[in-house]
C-alpha positions in Angstrom: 97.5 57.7 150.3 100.0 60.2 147.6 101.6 62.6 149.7 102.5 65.7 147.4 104.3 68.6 148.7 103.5 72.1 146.8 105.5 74.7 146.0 105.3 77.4 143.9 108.8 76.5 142.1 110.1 73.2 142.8 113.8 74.4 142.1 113.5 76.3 145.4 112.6 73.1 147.4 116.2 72.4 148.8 115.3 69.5 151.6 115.4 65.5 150.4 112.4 64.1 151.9 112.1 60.5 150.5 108.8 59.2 149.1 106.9 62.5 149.0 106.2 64.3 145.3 107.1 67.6 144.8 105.3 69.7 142.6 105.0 73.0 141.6 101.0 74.9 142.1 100.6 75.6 138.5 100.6 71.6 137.9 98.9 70.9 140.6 96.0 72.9 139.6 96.1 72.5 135.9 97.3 68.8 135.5 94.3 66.4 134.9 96.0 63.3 136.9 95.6 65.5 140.2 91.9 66.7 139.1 91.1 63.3 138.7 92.9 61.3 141.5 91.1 61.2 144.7 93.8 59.5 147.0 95.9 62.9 147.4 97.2 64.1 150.5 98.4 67.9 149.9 101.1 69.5 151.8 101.0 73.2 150.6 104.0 75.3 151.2 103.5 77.9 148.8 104.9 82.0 149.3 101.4 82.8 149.9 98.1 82.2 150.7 96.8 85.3 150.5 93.1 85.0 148.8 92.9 84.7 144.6 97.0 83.6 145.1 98.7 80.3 143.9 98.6 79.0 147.6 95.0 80.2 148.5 93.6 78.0 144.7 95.5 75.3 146.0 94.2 74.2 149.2 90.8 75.2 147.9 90.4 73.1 144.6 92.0 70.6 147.2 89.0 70.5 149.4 87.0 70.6 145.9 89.0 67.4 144.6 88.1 65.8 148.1 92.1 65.9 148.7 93.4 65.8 152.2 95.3 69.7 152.5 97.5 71.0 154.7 96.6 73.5 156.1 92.8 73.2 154.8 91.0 76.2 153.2 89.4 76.7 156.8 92.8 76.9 158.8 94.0 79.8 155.6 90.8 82.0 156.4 92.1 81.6 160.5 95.4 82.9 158.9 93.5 86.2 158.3 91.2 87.2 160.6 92.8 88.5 163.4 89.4 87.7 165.8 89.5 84.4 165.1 93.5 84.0 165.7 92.7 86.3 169.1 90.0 83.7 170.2 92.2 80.7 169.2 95.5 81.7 170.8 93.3 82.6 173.7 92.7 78.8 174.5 96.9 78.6 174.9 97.2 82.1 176.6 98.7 80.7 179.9 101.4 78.4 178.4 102.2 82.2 176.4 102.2 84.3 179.0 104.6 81.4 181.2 107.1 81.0 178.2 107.2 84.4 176.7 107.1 86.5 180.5 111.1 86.6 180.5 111.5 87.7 177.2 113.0 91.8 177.4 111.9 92.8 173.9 108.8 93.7 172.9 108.7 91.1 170.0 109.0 87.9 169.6 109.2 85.3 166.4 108.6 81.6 166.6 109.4 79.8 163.7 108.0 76.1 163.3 108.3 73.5 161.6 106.2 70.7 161.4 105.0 72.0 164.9 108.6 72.0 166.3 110.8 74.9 167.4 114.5 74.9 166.9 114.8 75.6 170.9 113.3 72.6 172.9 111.7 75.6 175.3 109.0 76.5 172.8 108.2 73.0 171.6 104.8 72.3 173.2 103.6 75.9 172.1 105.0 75.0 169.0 102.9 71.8 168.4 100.1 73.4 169.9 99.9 76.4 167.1 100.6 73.7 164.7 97.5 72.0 165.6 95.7 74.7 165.4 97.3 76.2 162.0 98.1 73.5 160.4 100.7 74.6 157.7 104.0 72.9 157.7 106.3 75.8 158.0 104.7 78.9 160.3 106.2 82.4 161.2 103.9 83.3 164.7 104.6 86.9 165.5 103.9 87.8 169.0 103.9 91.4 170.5 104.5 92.6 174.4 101.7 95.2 175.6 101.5 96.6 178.8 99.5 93.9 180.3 100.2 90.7 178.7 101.8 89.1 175.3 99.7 88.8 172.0 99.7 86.7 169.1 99.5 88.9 166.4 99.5 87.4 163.1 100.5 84.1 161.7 102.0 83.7 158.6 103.3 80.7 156.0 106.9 80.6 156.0 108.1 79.8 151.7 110.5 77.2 151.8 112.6 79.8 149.6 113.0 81.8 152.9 113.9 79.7 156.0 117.1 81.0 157.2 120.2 79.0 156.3 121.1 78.2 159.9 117.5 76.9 160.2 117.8 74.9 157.2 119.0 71.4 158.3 116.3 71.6 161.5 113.6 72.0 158.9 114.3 69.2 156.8 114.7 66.7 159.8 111.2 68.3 161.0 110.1 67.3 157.6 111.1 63.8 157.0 109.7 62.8 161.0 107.0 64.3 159.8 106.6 61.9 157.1 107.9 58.7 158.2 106.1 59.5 161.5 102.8 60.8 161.4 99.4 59.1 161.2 96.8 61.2 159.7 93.4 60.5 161.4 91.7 61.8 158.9 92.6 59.3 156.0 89.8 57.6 154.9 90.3 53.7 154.5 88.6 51.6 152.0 85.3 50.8 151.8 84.3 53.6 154.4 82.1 55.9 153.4 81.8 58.7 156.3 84.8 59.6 158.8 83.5 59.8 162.6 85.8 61.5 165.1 85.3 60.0 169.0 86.2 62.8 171.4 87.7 61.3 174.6 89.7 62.3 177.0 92.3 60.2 178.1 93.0 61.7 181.5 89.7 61.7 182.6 89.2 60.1 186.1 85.8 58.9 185.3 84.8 58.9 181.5 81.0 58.1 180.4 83.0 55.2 178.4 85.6 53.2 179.0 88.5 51.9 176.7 86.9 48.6 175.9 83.8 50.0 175.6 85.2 52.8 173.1 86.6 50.1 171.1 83.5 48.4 170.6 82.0 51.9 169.3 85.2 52.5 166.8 84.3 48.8 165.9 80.5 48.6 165.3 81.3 52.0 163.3 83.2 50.8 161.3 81.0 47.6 160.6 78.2 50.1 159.5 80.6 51.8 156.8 82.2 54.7 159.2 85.9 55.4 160.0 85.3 55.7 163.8 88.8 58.0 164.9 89.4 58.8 168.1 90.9 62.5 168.9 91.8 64.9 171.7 90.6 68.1 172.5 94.0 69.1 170.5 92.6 67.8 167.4 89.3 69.9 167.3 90.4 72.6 165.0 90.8 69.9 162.3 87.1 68.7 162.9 85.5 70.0 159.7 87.5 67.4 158.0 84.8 64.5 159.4 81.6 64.3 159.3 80.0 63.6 162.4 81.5 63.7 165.8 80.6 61.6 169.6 81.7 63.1 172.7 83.0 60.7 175.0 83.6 63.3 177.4 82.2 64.1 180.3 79.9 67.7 178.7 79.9 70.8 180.2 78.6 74.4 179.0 81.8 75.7 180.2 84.1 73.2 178.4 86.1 72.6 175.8 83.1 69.9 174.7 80.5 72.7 174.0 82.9 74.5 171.5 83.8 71.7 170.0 80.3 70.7 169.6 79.3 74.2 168.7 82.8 74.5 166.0 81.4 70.8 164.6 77.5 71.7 164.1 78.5 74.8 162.8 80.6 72.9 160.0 77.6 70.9 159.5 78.4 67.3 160.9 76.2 64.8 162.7 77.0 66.1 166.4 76.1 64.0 169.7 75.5 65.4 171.7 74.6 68.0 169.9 75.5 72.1 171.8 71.6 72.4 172.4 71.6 68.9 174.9 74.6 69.9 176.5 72.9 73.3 177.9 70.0 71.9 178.2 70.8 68.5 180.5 74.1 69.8 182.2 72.2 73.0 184.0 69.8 71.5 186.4 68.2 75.1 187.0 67.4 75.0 183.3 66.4 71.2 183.4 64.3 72.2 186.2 61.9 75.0 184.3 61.6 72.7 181.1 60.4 69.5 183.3 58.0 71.4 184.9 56.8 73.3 181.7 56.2 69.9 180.0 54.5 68.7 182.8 56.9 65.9 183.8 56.7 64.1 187.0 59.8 65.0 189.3 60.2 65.6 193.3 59.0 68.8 194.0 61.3 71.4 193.3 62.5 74.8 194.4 65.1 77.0 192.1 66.8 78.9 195.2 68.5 82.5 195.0 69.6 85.0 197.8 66.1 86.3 197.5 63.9 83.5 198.9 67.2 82.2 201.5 64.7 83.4 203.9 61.7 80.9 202.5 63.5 77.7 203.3 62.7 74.7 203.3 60.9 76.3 201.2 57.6 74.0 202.3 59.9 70.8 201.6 60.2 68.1 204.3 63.8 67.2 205.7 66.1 66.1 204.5 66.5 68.0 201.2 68.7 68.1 198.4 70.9 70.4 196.8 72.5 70.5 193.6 74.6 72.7 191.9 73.6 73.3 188.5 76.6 71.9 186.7 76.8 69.2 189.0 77.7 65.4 187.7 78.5 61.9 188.9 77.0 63.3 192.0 79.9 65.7 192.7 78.2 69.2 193.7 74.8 66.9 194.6 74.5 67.1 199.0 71.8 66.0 201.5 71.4 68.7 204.4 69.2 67.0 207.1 68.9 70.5 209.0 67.7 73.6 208.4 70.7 75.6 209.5 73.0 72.8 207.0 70.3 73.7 204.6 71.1 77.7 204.8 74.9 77.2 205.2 75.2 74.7 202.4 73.0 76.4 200.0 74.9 80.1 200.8 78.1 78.5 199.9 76.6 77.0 196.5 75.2 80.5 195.8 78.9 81.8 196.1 79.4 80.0 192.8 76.4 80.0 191.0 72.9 82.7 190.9 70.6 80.2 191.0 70.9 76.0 192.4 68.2 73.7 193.1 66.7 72.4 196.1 64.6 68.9 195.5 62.7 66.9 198.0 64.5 63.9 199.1 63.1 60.4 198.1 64.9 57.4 199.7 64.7 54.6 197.2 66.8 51.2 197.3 67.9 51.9 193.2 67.4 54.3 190.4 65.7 54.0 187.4 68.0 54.3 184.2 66.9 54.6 180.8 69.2 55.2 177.7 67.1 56.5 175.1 68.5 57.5 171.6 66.5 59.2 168.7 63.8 58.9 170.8 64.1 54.7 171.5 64.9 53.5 174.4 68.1 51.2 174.5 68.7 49.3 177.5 67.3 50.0 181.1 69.3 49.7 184.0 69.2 49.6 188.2 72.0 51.7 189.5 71.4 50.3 193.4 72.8 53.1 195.9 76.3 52.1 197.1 76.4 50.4 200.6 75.2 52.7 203.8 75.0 55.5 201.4 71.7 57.4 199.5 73.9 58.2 196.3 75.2 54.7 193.8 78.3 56.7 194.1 80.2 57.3 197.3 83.1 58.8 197.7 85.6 58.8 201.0 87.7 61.3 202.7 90.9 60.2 200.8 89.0 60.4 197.2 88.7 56.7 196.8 85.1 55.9 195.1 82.8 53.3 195.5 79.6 52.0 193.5 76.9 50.5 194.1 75.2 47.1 192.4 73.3 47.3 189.2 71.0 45.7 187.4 70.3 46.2 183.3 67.8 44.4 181.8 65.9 44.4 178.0 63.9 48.0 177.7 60.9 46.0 176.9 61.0 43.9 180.2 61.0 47.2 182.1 57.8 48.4 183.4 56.0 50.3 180.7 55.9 53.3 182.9 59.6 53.7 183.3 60.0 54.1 179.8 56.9 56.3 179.1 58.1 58.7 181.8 62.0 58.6 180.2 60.7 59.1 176.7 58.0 62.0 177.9 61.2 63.5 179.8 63.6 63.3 176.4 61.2 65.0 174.1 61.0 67.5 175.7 65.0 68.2 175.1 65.6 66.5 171.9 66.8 63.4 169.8 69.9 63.3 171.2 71.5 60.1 173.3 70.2 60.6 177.0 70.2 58.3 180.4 67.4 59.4 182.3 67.4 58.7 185.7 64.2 57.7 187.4 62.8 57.0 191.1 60.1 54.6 192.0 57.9 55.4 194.5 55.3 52.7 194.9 53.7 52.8 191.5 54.7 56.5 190.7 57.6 57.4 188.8 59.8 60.6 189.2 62.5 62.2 186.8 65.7 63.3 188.8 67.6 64.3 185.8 68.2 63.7 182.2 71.4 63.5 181.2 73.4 63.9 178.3 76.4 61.6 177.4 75.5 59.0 179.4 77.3 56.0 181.3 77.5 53.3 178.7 80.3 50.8 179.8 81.4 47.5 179.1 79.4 44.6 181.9 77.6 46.9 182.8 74.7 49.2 180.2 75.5 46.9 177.7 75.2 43.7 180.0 72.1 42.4 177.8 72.2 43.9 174.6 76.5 43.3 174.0 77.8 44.3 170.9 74.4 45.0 169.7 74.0 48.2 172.1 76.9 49.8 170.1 75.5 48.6 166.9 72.2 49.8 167.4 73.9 53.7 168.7 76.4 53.8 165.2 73.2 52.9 163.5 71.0 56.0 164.1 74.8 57.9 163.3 74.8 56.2 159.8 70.9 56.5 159.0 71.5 60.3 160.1 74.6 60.6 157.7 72.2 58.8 155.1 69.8 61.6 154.9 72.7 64.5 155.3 74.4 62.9 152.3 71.0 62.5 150.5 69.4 65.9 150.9 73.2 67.3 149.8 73.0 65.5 147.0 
């Protein structure tokens, strides 16, 4: 793809950056070759970008073009609004307040370039307001109050005014820049939708793992999508795709919900979508909607400091209780007592109003279904691991254990398994969800429904294979279908 750098006169763009265009705004915008050309990638370093100005037209007849800018019509209205650089910075406020807290004045200007910082000291907070304002030369302005520094404003720094001394830093920034970095967002030939795959790379126990996340990219890609995968980092560029899977473990509390929230505001296909995550990682919440819909589960009490007194609340030891974030069975204990039961459950309700007690039901395995768009996928037994009630244990020195499993075709499960998981799902959405089910004789029991669920190489996809991913990318590309459909 072109890479063009803008400038409002391209006699004042002093640096030698080999194989990039430079060319001035008024061409740019007037010039029929760029209003036609749809392989553009626009690096916009105009004086301004203050609204109805050169810079401001440019990056927003790029968008209009379908042109790759930098920074994006989206990152030039962040530029201006001081809430939304407050609640931005705000993500970064602990790496500010640890490099800035020596500083004597009460002002303090980072320059960056290409996200780097002439001193080595500022470079990660550099990158990180790079990512997040994405224009290729920033002035950040931060100011010292009594409590704590600020990010004030943010600014576009014209390549007429970098400082001499700053000069030779600059262009260095600027040809790395170019020779170095991989846009994700470029669309190759042939696709016709860009998918971004949030993971997390440092997570100890991801719903997928790398093999398995290849597949995804792969079978996406098959289907016509340009499956990329991106860090939490890369979320304020999200607009730019359009549809995004979370690959991360979910949480209401979590960078995953805003990023959900951020991409279903901007209108892409989202799974799992904000609503699923609060409704399947709060188990209190999961709780009142089972019961409402009239879906089987153990019995179960919502406990508060107010019936502490009630317990076991007319449930037979042992019982369990859950946290109402809890996942991967972390926050999930068995009490066999009544005094464990009122010790355990005062210290949960230290961190949380409400948790949830649930009659225990000893069962050899669990039940799980994955269902998607309301069909069920594949159907596995997690077996409990060995001498333990949970299919995970974990020991005193962190080291984890699993037990067996089993998957087998949804339509060799017993009809009632999937009945009960697909009763369970609509009541919460259309959303991907493992629903985890015990067997008691012939009567089945929701424990949970969960969002962003397990799905692993060997293991969920055992029977299905490739055609598990194939079958998940579909519903993404049928859903894209109607998005780009009704649009048009």
């Amino acid at each position: 793809m072109k890479k063009i750098i803008i400038v409002n006169n391209p006699s004042e763009w002093a640096f030698d950056v080999p194989e990039v265009e430079v060319v001035s705004a008024v061409d740019y915008l007037t010039r029929s070759d760029f209003m036609d050309s749809k392989k553009l990638e626009i690096f916009n370093l105009c004086k301004s970008y203050g609204y109805q100005s050169y810079g401001y037209y440019v990056s927003l007849l790029a968008e209009a073009r379908g042109h790759k800018a930098l920074p994006s019509i989206k990152t030039i209205q962040y530029m201006k609004s001081r809430t939304m650089i407050k609640v931005l910075s705000d993500e970064h406020d602990l790496m500010i307040q640890k490099l800035l807290g020596t500083i004597v004045s009460e002002e303090f200007v980072l320059s960056i370039y290409f996200g780097h910082n002439l001193a080595k000291k500022y470079e990660k907070l550099s990158l990180a307001l790079f990512r997040i304002f994405d224009a290729p030369f920033l002035r950040a302005s931060f100011v010292k109050t009594k409590k704590k520094w600020l990010l004030q404003n943010v600014e576009p720094i014209p390549a007429s005014s970098i400082p001499e001394d700053h000069k030779d830093f600059a262009e260095s920034a600027a040809k790395e820049y170019f020779t170095t970095q991989r846009h994700y967002t470029t669309r190759k030939k042939n696709y016709l939708y860009d998918m971004a795959i949030l993971v997390n790379e440092n997570e100890p126990m991801p719903p997928s793992n790398d093999k398995a996340i290849n597949k995804f990219v792969g079978a996406a890609r098959d289907l016509g999508i340009n499956a990329i995968l991106i860090q939490k980092d890369d979320a304020v560029k999200i607009s730019q795709f359009d549809a995004l899977f979370i690959r991360e473990t979910t949480n209401v509390n979590h960078n995953t919900y805003s990023i959900a929230r951020k991409a279903e505001a901007e209108g892409l296909i989202v799974v799992d979508e904000p609503a699923s995550i609060m409704r399947c990682t709060n188990k209190v919440y999961l709780a009142e909607l089972l019961n409402a819909k009239n879906v089987a589960t153990p019995k179960t009490i919502i406990v508060h400091k107010g019936n502490m007194n009630e317990m076991p609340w007319g449930l037979d030891m042992p019982v369990i209780l859950k946290l109402p974030d809890s996942s991967f069975s972390q926050g999930v204990l068995k009490v066999d007592s009544i005094q464990d039961c009122k010790a355990t459950a005062a210290k949960m309700l230290e961190k949380s109003a409400l948790i949830i007690a649930q009659q225990f039901m000893p069962t050899d395995y669990d039940w799980r279904v994955g269902v998607f768009d309301g069909q069920p996928l594949y159907v596995c037994k997690y077996f409990m691991a060995h001498k333990h009630w949970q299919i995970i244990k974990k020991d005193d020195k962190g080291k984890v254990k699993y037990g067996s499993y089993e998957t087998i075709l949804a339509q060799a499960a017993p009809k009632e398994v999937i009945s009960t998981a697909l009763k369970a799902c609509s009541a919460i959405g259309k959303s991907l969800y493992g629903v985890d089910i015990k067997q008691v004789g012939n009567k089945f029991y929701v424990i949970e429904v969960n969002d962003n669920p397990s799905i692993e190489t060997g293991l969920e996809d055992k029977v299905l294979k490739d055609e598990l991913y194939f079958k998940i990318m579909k519903v993404f590309r049928d859903r894209l279908d109607r998005t780009m459909l009704w649009k048009g």
